[in-house]
TIKOLDO-713130 format. One record per residue (C-alpha): z negated, x negated, y. Coordinates in steps of 0.02 Angstrom, whole numbers, padded with zeros to 5 digits, always signed. Example, Ala and Ser with C-alpha at 12.3 -4.5 7.8 and 13.67 -1.06 7.14 Angstrom:
residues 2
-00390-00615-00225 -00357-00684-00053 
END
This chain:
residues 358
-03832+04772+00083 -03976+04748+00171 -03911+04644+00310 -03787+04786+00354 -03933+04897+00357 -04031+04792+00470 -03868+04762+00556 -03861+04975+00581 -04024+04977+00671 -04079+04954+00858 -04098+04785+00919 -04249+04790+01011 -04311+04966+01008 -04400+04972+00811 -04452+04787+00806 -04569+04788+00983 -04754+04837+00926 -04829+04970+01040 -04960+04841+01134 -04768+04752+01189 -04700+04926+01218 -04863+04950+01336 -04830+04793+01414 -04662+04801+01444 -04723+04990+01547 -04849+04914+01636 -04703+04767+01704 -04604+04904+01755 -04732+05024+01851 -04783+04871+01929 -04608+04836+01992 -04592+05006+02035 -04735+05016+02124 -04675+04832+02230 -04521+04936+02268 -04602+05097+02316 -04721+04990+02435 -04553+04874+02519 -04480+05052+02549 -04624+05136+02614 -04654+04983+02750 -04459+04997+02797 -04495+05218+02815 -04629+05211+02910 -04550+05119+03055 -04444+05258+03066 -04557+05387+03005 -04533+05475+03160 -04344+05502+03166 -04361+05567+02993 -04484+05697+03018 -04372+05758+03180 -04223+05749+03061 -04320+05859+02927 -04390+05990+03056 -04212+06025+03125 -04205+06172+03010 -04357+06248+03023 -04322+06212+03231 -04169+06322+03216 -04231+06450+03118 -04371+06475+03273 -04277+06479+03384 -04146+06589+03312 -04301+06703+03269 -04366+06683+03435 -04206+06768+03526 -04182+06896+03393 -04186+07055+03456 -04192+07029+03633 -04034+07088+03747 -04026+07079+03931 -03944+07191+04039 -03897+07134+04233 -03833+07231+04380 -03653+07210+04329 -03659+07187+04159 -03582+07016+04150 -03740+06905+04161 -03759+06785+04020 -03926+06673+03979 -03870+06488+03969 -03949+06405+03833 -04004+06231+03836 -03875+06177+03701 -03720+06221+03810 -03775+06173+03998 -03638+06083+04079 -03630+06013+04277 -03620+06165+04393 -03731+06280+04300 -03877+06335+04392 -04053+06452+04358 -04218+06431+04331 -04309+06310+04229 -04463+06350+04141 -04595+06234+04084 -04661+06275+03925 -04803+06146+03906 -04899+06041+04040 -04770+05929+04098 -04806+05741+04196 -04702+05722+04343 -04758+05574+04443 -04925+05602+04498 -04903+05787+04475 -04944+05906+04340 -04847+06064+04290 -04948+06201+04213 -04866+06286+04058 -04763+06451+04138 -04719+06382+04306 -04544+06393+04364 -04432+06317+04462 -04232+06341+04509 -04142+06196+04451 -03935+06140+04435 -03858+06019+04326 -03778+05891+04415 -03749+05713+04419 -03876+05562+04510 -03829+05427+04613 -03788+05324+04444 -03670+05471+04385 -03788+05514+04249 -03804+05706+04220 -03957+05779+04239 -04057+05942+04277 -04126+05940+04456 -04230+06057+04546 -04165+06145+04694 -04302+06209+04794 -04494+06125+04812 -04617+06162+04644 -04821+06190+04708 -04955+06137+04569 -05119+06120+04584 -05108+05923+04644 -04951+05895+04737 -04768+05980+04798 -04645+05934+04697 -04490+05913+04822 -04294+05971+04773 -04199+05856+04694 -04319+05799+04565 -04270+05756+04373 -04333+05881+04267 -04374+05798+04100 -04237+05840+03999 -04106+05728+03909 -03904+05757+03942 -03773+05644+03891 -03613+05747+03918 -03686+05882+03886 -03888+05942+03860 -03990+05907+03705 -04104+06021+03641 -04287+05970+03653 -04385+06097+03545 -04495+06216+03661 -04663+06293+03635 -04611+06424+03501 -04515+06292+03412 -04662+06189+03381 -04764+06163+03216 -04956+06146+03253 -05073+06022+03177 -05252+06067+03139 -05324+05900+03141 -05325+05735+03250 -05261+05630+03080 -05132+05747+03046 -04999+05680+03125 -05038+05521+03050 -05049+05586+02878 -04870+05675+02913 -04792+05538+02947 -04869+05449+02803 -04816+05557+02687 -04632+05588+02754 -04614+05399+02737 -04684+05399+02550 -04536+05555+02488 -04414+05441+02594 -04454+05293+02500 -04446+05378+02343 -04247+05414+02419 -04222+05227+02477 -04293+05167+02327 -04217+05268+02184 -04097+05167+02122 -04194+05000+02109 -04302+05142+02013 -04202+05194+01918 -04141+05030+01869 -04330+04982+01801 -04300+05166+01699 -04168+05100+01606 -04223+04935+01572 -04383+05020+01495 -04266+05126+01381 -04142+04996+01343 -04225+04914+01193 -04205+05077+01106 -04008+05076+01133 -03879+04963+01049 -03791+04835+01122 -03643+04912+01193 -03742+05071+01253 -03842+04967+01386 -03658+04930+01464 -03692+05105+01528 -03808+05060+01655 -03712+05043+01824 -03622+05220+01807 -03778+05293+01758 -03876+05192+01922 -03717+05232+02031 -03724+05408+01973 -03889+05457+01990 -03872+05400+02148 -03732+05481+02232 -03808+05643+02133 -03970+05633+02196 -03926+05629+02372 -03784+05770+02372 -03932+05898+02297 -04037+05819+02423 -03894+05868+02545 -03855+06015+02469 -04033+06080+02484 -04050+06037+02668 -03895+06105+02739 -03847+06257+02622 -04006+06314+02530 -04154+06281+02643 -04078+06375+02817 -04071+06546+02746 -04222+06540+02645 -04319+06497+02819 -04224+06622+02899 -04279+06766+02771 -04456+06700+02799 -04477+06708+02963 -04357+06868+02976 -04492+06957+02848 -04634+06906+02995 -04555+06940+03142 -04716+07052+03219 -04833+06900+03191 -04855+06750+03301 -04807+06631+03204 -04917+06463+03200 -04824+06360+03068 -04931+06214+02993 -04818+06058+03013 -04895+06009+02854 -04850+06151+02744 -04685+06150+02814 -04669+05966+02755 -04711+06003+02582 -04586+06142+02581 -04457+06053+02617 -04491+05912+02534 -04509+05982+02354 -04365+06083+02371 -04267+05923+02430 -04331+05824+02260 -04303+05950+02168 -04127+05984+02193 -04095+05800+02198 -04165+05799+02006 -04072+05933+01977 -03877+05877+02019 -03941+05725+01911 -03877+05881+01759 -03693+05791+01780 -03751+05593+01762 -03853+05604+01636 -03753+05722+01528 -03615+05574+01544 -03711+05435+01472 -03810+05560+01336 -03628+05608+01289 -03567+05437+01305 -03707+05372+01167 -03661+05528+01077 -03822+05588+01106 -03746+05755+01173 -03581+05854+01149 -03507+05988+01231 -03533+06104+01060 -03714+06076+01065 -03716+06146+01256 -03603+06284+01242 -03712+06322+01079 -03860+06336+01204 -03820+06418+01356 -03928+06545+01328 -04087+06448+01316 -04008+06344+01463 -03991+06479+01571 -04170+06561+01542 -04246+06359+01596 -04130+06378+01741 -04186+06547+01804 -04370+06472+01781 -04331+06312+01881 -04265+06424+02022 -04402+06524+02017 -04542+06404+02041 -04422+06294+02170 -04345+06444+02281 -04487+06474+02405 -04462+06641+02421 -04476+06767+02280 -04325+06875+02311 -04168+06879+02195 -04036+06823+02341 -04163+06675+02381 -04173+06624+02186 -03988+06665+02132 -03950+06547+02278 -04044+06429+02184 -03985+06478+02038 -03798+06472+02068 -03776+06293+02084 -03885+06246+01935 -03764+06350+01831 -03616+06285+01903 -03683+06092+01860 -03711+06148+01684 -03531+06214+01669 -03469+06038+01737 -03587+05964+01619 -03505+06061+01468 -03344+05969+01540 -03408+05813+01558 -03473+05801+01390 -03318+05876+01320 -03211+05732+01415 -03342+05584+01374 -03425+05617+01231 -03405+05499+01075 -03502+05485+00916 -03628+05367+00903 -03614+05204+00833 -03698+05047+00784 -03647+04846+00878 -03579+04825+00698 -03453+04988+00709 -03416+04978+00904 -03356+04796+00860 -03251+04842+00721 -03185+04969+00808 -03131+04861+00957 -03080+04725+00846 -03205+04614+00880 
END
């Protein structure tokens, strides 16, 4: 009798004495922390392209801010601004530099003008050329000249003055990119990470429950980066366009920095949050968690949920936090279903391997 009933009981998790439990954390926070530091080195080489690929948003919402507003009205009726985004060869105006601009020996002031056509160089390459001579302060600036903008088929965007965040410090930008490159890790990393999770919580779990580990790695994964996703391309655009549509009569000066940390956290946050589906599967896989127990609790549920998007909408308006909102119900629902699907009762290595035949 009492072989079954040490049979019946975890393998590892009630014989390891807390100073092993303590060591067995500090091995895997020190792993974690090797893998944190290999992703960080591999970030920051491309820290750059990251933080352009994270202010895209925020980029768009200027500019679309920027233009709000603001019709034009010509002598016949028919004259249309070409935007940077859609020049193609032929198209002709005036170029306007923004920022003091380096061309050969030459410097443009910010504001200065010149008439320029797209059009293609001796190499065929398209470009943006100026069609009448540009007078700074230094030198004339003959027709003909480059303009520094990029085209491939077609012109790419370079953001202009009132598209720009604004640093504060020297070190800022260093600091930026250091910290962009640390929440990116965290991303590259996660499921090396969440591998040294599981094998911290393993000893507590019988022998066939630690089988669970790949779905639960894979997963998390795949989870993690569709609320990443999710946030970046569906949540965060019209929450930055309510912002800066509620301060349109300010000059804006938008802190790179703050914008960074907006982003950021909302990013990591919804990426935690579509983990609702993964972890629901293995909890209802132990038979840790049924779909009873959830439907039993929705109301609690939902009153967490409307706290979470609360704190994690960055605006305090109900459209801004029901968007938030909306998708943390909907996991929750597919949660119900997944448990409902998945869930078995939990038993012991002895049961699982009479019930397989083992």
């Amino acid at each position: 009798m009492e072989e079954i009933e040490a049979e019946q009981e975890p393998e590892a998790g009630s014989q390891m004495s807390f100073l092993e439990h303590l060591d067995e954390l500090r091995k895997r926070l020190v792993r974690s922390v090797i893998i944190l530091v290999i992703a960080f080195a591999i970030c920051f080489y491309f820290s750059e392209s990251i933080y352009n690929f994270l202010s895209i948003p925020i980029r768009q919402a200027l500019s679309e801010a920027s233009r709000r507003n603001l019709p034009i009205t010509g002598v016949t009726g028919s004259e249309t601004v070409l935007t940077i985004d859609h020049l193609k060869e032929g198209d002709a105006g005036r170029y306007i530099f923004d920022g003091a601009t380096s061309l050969g020996p030459a410097l443009v002031s910010p504001g200065a003008s010149v008439g320029a056509t797209v059009s293609r160089d001796a190499d065929g390459k398209l470009g943006l050329f100026t069609t009448e001579p540009l007078l700074t302060n230094n030198a004339i600036i003959p027709k003909g000249v480059r303009l520094p903008l990029e085209f491939k088929e077609f012109a790419i965007s370079q953001p202009n003055a009132d598209e720009r965040m604004t640093v504060t410090t020297a070190i800022e930008p260093f600091t930026l990119y250091v910290t962009v490159s640390f929440y990116a890790a965290i991303a590259l990393g996660l499921p090396l990470l969440l591998w040294q999770l599981w094998m911290f919580i393993s000893p507590a779990l019988y022998r066939h429950e630690r089988a669970y580990v790949t779905p639960f790695i894979a997963l998390s994964s795949i989870s993690f980066v569709l609320g990443a996703a999710f946030a970046y391309y569906i949540l965060f655009p019209p929450a930055a366009s309510y912002l800066l549509g509620v301060g349109h009569e300010f000059k804006l000066l938008l802190k790179a920095s703050d914008y960074l940390d907006l982003i950021t956290i909302i990013m990591l946050a919804m990426g935690i949050i579509f983990q609702m589906p993964a972890i629901t599967y293995v909890l209802a896989r132990i038979g840790l968690v049924t779909a009873g127990l959830m439907v039993r609790t929705w109301k609690v549920s939902l009153i967490v949920i409307l706290i979470v998007a609360a704190v994690v909408s960055p605006t305090n308006d109900i459209p801004n936090m029901m968007l938030f909102a909306a998708p943390m119900v909907l996991l929750y629902i597919v949660s119900i279903f997944i448990a409902w699907l998945f869930s078995k009762k939990r038993r012991t290595d002895a049961e699982f391997d009479l019930d397989e035949g083992r």
